[in-house]
C-alpha positions as CSV (number, residue, x, y, z in Angstrom):
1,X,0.0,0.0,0.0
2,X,2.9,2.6,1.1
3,X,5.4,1.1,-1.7
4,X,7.6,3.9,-3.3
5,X,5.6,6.0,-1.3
6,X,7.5,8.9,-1.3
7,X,6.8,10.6,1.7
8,X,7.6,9.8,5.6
9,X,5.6,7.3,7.1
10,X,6.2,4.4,9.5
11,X,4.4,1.6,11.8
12,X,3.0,2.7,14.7
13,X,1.2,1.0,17.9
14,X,1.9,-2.7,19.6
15,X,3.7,-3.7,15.7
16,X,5.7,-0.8,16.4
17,X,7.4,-1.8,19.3
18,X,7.8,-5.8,17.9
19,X,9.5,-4.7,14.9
20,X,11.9,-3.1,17.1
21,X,11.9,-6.4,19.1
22,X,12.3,-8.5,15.9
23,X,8.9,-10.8,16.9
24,X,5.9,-10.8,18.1
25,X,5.1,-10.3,21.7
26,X,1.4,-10.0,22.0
27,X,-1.8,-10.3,20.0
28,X,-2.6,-7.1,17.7
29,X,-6.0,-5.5,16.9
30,X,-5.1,-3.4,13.7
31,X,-2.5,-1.9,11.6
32,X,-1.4,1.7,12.7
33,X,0.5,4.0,10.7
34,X,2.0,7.2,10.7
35,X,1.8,10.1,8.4
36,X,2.6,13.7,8.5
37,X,-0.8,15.8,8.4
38,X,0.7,17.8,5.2
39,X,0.8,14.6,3.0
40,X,-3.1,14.0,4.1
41,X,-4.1,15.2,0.7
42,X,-1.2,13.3,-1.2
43,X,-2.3,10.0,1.2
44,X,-6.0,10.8,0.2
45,X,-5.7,10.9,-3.6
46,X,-3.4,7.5,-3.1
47,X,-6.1,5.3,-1.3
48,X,-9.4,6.6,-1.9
49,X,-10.4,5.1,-5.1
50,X,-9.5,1.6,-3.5
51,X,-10.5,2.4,0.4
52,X,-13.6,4.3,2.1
53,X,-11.9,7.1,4.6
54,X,-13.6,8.1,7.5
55,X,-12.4,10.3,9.8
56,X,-12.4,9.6,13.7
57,X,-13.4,12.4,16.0
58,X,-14.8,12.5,19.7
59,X,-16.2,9.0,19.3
60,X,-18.0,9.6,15.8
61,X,-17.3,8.6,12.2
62,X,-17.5,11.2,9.2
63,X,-16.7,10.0,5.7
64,X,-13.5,11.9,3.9
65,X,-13.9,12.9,0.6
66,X,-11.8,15.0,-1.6
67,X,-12.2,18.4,-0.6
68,X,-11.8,18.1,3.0
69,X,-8.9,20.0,4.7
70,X,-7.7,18.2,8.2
71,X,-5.7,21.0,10.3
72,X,-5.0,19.0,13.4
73,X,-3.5,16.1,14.4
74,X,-6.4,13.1,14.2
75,X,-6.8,9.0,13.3
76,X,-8.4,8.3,9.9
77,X,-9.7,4.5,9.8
78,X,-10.0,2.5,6.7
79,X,-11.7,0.4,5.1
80,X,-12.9,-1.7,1.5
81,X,-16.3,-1.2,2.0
82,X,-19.3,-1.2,4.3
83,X,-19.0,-5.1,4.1
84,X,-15.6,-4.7,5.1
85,X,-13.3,-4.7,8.7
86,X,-11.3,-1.9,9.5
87,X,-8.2,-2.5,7.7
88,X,-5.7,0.0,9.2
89,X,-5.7,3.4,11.3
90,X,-4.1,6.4,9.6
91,X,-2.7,8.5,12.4
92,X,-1.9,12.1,11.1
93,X,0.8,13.9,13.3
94,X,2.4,18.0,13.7
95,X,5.6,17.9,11.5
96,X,6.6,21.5,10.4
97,X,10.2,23.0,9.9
98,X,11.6,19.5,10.2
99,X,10.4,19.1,13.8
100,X,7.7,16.8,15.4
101,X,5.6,18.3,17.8
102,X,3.4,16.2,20.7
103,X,0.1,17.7,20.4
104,X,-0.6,16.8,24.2
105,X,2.4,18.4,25.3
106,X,4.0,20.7,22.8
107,X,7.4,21.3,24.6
108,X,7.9,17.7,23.5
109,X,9.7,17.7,20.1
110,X,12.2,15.7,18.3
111,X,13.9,16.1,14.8
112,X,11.3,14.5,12.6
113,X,14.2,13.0,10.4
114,X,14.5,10.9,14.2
115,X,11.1,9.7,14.4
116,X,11.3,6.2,12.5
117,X,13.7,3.2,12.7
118,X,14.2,0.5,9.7
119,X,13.4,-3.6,10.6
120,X,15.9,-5.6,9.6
121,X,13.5,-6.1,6.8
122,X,13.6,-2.4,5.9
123,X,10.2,-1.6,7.3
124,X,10.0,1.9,8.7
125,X,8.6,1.9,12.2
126,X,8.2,5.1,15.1
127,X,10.9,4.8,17.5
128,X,10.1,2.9,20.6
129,X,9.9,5.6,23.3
130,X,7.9,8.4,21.0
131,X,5.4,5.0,20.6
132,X,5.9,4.3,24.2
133,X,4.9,8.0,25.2
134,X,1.7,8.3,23.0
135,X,0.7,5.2,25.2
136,X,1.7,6.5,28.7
137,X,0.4,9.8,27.8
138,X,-2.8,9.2,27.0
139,X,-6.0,10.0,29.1
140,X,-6.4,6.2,30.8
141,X,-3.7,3.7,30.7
142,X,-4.6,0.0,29.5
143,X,-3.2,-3.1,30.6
144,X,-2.1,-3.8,26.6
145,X,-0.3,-0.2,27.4
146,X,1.4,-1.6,31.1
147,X,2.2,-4.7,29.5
148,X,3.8,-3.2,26.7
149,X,6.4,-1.2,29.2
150,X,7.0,-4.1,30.8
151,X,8.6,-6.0,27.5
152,X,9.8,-3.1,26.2
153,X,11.9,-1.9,28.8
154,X,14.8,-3.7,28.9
155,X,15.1,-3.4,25.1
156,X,15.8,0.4,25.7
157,X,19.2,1.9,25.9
158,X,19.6,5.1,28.9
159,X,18.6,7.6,26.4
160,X,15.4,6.3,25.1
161,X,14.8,5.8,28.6
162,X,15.7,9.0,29.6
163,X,13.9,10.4,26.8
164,X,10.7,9.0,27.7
165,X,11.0,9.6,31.4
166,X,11.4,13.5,30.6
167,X,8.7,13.7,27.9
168,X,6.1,12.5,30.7
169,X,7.5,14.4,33.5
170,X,7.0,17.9,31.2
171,X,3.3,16.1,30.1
172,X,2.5,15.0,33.9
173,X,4.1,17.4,36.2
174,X,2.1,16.1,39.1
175,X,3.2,12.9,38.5
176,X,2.8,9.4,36.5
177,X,2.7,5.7,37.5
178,X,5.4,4.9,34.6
179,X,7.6,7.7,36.0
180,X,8.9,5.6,39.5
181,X,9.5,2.6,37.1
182,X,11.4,4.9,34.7
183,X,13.7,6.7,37.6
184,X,14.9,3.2,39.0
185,X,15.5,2.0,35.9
186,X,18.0,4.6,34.7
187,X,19.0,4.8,38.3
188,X,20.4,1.2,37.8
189,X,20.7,1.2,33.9
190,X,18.3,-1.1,33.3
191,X,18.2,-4.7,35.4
192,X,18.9,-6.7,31.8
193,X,19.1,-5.6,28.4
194,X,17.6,-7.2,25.7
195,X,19.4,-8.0,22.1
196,X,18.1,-4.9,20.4
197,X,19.7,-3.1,23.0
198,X,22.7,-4.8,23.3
199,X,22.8,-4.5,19.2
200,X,22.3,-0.8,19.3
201,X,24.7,0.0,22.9
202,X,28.4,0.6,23.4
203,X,30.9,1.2,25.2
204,X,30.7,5.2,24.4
205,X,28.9,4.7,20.8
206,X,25.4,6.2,20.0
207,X,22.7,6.1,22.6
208,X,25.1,5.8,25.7
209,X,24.3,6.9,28.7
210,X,27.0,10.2,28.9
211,X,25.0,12.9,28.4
212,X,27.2,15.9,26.3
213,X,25.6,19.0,26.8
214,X,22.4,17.2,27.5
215,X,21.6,15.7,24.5
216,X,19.7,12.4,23.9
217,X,20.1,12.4,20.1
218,X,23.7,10.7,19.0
219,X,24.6,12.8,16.6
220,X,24.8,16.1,18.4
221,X,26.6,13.8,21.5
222,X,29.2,12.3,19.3
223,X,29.4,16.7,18.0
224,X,29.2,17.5,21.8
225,X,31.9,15.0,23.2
226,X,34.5,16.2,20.5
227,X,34.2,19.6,21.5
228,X,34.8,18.7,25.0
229,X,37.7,17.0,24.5
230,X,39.5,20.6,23.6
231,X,38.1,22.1,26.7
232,X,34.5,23.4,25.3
233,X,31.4,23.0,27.1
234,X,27.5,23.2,26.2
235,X,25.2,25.3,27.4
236,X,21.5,23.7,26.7
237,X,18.9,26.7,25.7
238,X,16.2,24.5,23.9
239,X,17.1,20.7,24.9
240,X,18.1,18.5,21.6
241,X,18.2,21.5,19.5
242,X,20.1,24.6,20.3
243,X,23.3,25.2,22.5
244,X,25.7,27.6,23.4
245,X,29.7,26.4,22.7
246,X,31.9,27.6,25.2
247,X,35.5,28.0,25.7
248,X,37.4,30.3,28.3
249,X,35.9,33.9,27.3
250,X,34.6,32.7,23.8
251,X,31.6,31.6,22.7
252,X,29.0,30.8,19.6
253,X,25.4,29.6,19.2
254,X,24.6,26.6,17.5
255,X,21.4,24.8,16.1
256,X,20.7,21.3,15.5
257,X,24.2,20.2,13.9
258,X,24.7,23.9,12.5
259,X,28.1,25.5,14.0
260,X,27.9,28.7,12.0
261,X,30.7,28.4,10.0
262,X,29.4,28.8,6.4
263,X,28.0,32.8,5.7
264,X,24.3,33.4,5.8
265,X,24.1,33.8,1.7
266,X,25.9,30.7,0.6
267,X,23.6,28.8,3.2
268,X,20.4,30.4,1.5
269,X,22.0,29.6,-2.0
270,X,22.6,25.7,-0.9
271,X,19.0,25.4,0.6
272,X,17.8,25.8,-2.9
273,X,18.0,22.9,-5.3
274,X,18.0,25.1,-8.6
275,X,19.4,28.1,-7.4
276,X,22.8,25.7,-6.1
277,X,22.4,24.7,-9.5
278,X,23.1,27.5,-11.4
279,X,25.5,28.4,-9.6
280,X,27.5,25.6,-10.1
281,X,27.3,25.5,-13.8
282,X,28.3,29.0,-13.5
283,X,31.7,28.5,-12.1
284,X,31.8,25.3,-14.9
285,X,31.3,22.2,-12.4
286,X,29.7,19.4,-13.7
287,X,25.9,19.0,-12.2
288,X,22.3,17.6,-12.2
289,X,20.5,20.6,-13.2
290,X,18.0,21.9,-11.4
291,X,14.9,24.3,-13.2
292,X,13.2,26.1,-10.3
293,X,9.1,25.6,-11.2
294,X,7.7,28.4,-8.6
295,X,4.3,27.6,-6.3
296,X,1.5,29.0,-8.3
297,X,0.4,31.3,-5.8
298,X,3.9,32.9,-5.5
299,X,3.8,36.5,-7.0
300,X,6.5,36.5,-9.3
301,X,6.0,32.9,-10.5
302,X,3.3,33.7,-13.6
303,X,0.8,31.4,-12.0
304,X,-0.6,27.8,-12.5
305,X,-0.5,27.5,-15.8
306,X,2.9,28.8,-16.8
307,X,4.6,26.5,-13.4
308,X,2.8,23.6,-15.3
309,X,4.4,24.5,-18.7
310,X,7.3,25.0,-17.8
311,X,7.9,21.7,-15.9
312,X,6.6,20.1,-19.6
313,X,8.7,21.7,-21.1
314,X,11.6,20.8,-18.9
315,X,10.6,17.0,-19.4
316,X,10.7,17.2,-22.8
317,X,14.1,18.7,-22.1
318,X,15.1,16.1,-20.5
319,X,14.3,13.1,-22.4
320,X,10.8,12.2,-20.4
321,X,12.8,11.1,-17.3
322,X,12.8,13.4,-14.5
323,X,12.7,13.8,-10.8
324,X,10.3,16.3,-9.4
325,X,11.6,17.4,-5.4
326,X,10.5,20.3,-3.7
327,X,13.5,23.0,-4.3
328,X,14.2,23.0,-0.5
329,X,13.7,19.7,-0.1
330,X,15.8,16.9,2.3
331,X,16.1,13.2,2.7
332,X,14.5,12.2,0.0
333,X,11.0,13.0,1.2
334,X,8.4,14.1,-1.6
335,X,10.8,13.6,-4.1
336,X,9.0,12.1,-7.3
337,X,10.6,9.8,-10.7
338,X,8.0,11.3,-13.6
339,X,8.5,9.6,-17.0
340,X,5.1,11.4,-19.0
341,X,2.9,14.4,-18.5
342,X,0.4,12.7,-16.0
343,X,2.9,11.9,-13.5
344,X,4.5,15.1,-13.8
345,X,1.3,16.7,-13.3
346,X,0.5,14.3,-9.9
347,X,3.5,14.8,-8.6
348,X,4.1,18.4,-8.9
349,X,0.4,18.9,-7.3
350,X,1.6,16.9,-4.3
351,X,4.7,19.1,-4.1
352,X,2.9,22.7,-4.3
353,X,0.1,20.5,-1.9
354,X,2.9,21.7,0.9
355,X,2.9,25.4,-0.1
356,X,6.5,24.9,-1.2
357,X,8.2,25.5,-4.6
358,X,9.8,22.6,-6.8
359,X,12.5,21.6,-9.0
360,X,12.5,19.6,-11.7
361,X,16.1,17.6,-12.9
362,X,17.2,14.8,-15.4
363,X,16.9,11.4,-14.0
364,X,20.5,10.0,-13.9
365,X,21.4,6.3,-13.1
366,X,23.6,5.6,-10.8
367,X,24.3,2.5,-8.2
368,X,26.0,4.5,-6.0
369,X,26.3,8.3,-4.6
370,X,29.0,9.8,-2.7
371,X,29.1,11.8,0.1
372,X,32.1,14.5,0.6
373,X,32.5,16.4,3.8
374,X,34.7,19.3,3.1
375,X,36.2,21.3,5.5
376,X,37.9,25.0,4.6
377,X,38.9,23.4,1.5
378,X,40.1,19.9,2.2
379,X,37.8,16.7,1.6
380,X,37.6,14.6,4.9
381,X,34.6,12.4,5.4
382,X,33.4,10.1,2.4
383,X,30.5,8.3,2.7
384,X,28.9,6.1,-0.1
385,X,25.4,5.4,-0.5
386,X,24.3,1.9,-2.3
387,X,20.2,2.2,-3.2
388,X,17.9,-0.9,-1.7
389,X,14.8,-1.4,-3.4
390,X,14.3,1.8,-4.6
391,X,16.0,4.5,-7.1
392,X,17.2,6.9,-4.3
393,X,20.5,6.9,-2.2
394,X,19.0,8.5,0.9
395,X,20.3,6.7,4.1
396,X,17.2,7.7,5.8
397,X,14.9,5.9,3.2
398,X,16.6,2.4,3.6
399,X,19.6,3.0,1.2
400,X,23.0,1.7,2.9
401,X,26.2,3.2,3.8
402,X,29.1,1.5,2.1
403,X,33.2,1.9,2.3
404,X,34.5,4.6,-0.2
405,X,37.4,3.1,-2.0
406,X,40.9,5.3,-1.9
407,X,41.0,5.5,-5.7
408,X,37.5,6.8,-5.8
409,X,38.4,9.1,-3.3
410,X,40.9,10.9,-4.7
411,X,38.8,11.0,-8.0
412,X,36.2,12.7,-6.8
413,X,37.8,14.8,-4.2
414,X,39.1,18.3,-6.4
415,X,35.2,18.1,-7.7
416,X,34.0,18.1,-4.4
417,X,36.2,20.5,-2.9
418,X,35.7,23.0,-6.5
419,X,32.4,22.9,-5.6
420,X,32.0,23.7,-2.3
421,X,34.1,26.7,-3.4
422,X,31.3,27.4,-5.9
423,X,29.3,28.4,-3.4
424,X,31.6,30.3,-0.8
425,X,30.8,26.7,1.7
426,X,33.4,26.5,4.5
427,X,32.0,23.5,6.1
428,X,29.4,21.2,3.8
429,X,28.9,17.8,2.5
430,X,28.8,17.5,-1.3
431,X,26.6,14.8,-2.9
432,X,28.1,13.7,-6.0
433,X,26.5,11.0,-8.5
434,X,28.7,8.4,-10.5
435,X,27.5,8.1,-13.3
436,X,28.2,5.6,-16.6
437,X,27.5,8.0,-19.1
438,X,28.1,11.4,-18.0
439,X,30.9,11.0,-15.3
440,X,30.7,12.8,-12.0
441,X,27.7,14.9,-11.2
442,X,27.4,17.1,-8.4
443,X,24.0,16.6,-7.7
444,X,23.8,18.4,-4.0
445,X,25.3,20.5,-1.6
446,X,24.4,20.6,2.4
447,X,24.8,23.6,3.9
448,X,24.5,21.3,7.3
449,X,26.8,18.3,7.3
450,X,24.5,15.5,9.0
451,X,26.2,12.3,9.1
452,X,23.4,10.9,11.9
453,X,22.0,7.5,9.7
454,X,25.8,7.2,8.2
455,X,27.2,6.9,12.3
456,X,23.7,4.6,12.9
457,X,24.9,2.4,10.6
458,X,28.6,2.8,11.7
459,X,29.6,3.2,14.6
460,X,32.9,2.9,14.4
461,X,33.5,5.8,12.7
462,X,33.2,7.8,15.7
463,X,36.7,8.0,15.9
464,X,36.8,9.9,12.2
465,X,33.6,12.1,12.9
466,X,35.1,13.0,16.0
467,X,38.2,14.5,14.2
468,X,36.4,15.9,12.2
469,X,34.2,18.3,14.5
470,X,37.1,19.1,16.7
471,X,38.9,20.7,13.9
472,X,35.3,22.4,13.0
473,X,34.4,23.6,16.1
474,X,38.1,24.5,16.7
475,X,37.9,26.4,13.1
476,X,34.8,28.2,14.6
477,X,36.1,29.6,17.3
478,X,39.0,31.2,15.1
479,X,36.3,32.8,13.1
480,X,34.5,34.6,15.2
């Protein structure tokens, strides 16, 4: 149903939490699964010739039909037909600006690009203590919800754990029954872990129990911990998200994975697909291009019907085989392979369906796509990306991380380095495909280097990353 879908969405509920057990532990009702609420009318278009929608409110059942706008969070059941069963829930969440908010406590967030976790079998599936918290949190517990705790548990590493116990302690300041369990068990860090855990847990690898600056998420810790090895603290001012880097009378702000290094314009310039684009072919790099096809409703963009005719004309340009994103688009969500008019036309409603412009490119074939971290002019970090069932390389959408070879490395470095140049980048990863038949293409630059699902999957890199932000964070300081 969700195949090549090409937005977020995961498992959620009791299936949830087995997948991230790797079996069954109890007897399931339904099917849950989570969307963003700006994809409803992407999601709606999908099912509805095959499904009846109906929309679940206050304990009442209202058909969906096409024109309907949701603008909260809410649970959509499904089904063939009158004669039919419920099939699956649709659960509808807050994502905006690359953030998850918990409607029932909306000081609870979390990076949305951290919300699901991959099977081994490459099933997406919301991460064990966000599922465990939508339990605990709601207005009466279950026994299916106590039971639940009580096998998930010692599956959970310290953060998840820790996670979880602060999300329900800002939800239920007076207090909760799940708290007490959670407080002893970080207090003794856990009285057995299970395999998942053990699988996931190191010595000082992701998801350990040291704290940097207060963080929970890896990546920032693994950031974090290098910094503090050259004598910098962290000062937390919004917890997973923003901190202030210290060191002796010096100091700098930064958000999320962002250390400031890069100036303002060439981070605008990068956050646009088409707009990197040109500027790349500019200076005479070698690139996917980009055409920037402007929301209709924005007021220098001619309207519907000239964004529409453009982006024809564009596939015609390019052969019939293109890839329609949205031009600020990241980790491969919404990002569409057209090959004729109709599915350009589908695709590019579902892009200007988030009030966002697009960009339309050649489709080029490639098995793998490189990753170059470049810092003040020097490649550092290569990271491949071999695709898994799908066209796309993004780590997040179940491609893997793979060993860059030394010859391929030094092949691809000067283009990577030349093009961070390009666009005045001090610190950035460049995304370059391999092609057969038109060599190396740059085909992205990040602005933010984010390495998160790259360290997931290898953790022992740390010792690499961590180089590599102490001489960033060191590099900061000199700059400021």
């Amino acid at each position: 149903m969700f195949e090549n879908w090409q937005g977020a969405w995961g498992i959620a509920g009791g299936w949830a939490l087995d997948l991230h057990l790797g079996r069954q532990s109890r007897p399931h009702d339904d099917i849950d699964v989570l969307l963003p609420l700006a994809d409803y009318g992407s999601v709606y278009a999908r099912l509805a010739a095959d499904w009846e929608l109906y929309l679940a409110e206050k304990g009442r059942l209202t058909r969906l039909g096409a024109a309907d706008r949701l603008t909260e969070e809410t649970d959509i059941w499904a089904r063939r037909d009158s004669h039919s069963p419920w099939a699956f829930q649709l659960m509808l969440i807050d994502v905006a600006d690359g953030w998850w908010t918990y409607r029932r406590e909306r000081s609870v967030r979390r990076p949305a690009a951290e919300l699901f976790l991959r099977s081994e079998g490459g099933i997406p599936y919301l991460r064990p203590e966000i599922q465990l918290l939508y339990k605990g949190g709601s207005v009466s517990l279950r026994d299916k919800d106590r039971k639940d705790l009580d096998t998930m548990l010692p599956s959970l590493n310290e953060g998840e754990r820790a996670w979880l116990r602060d999300a329900l302690r800002a939800q239920f300041p007076q207090g909760h029954e799940w708290l007490d369990r959670l407080e002893k068990e970080s207090a003794t860090g856990g009285r057995e872990k299970g395999v998942a855990s053990e699988r996931r847990e190191g010595a000082k690898g992701p998801g350990t129990a040291e704290s940097a600056g207060g963080t929970t998420r890896p990546y920032l810790k693994l950031i974090q911990q290098a910094g503090e090895a050259d004598g910098v603290s962290f000062e937390t001012i919004t917890p997973d998200l923003t901190y202030r880097a210290r060191k002796g009378e010096a100091s700098f702000l930064m958000t999320d994975a962002e250390l400031g290094l890069n100036p303002s314009s060439a981070s605008a310039l990068a956050l646009s697909k088409s707009a990197a684009s040109d500027a790349l072919r500019a200076a005479g790099e070698p690139c996917v291009e980009h055409i920037f096809l402007p929301h209709p409703g924005y007021r220098f963009g001619g309207g519907n019907a000239a964004a529409f005719a453009r982006a024809e004309a564009a596939l015609a340009l390019f052969g019939g085989d293109a890839v329609v994103k949205p031009d600020d688009g990241a980790q491969g969500r919404h990002v569409y392979r057209v090959r004729s008019p109709e599915e350009l036309g589908e695709a590019l409603r579902a892009v200007f369906a988030l009030e966002r412009h697009a960009a339309i490119s050649p489709y080029r074939e490639a098995e793998l796509e490189y990753r170059i971290v470049v810092l003040a002019g020097e490649a550092r970090v290569w990271v491949g990306k071999r695709r898994s069932g799908s066209w796309k390389h993004n780590l997040a959408e179940g491609a893997r991380s793979v060993e860059v070879p030394i010859a391929v490395r030094e092949r691809l470095s000067p283009l990577a380095v030349r093009a961070a140049a390009a666009l005045d980048m001090v610190f950035c990863s460049v995304d370059i495909l391999d092609t057969a038949l038109h060599g190396p293409l740059v085909i992205e630059i990040n602005h933010k280097v984010m390495l998160g699902d790259h360290y997931r999957q290898h953790p022992e890199t740390e010792a690499e990353l961590s180089a590599l932000y102490r001489d960033a964070i060191a590099l900061r300081f000199e700059r400021r």
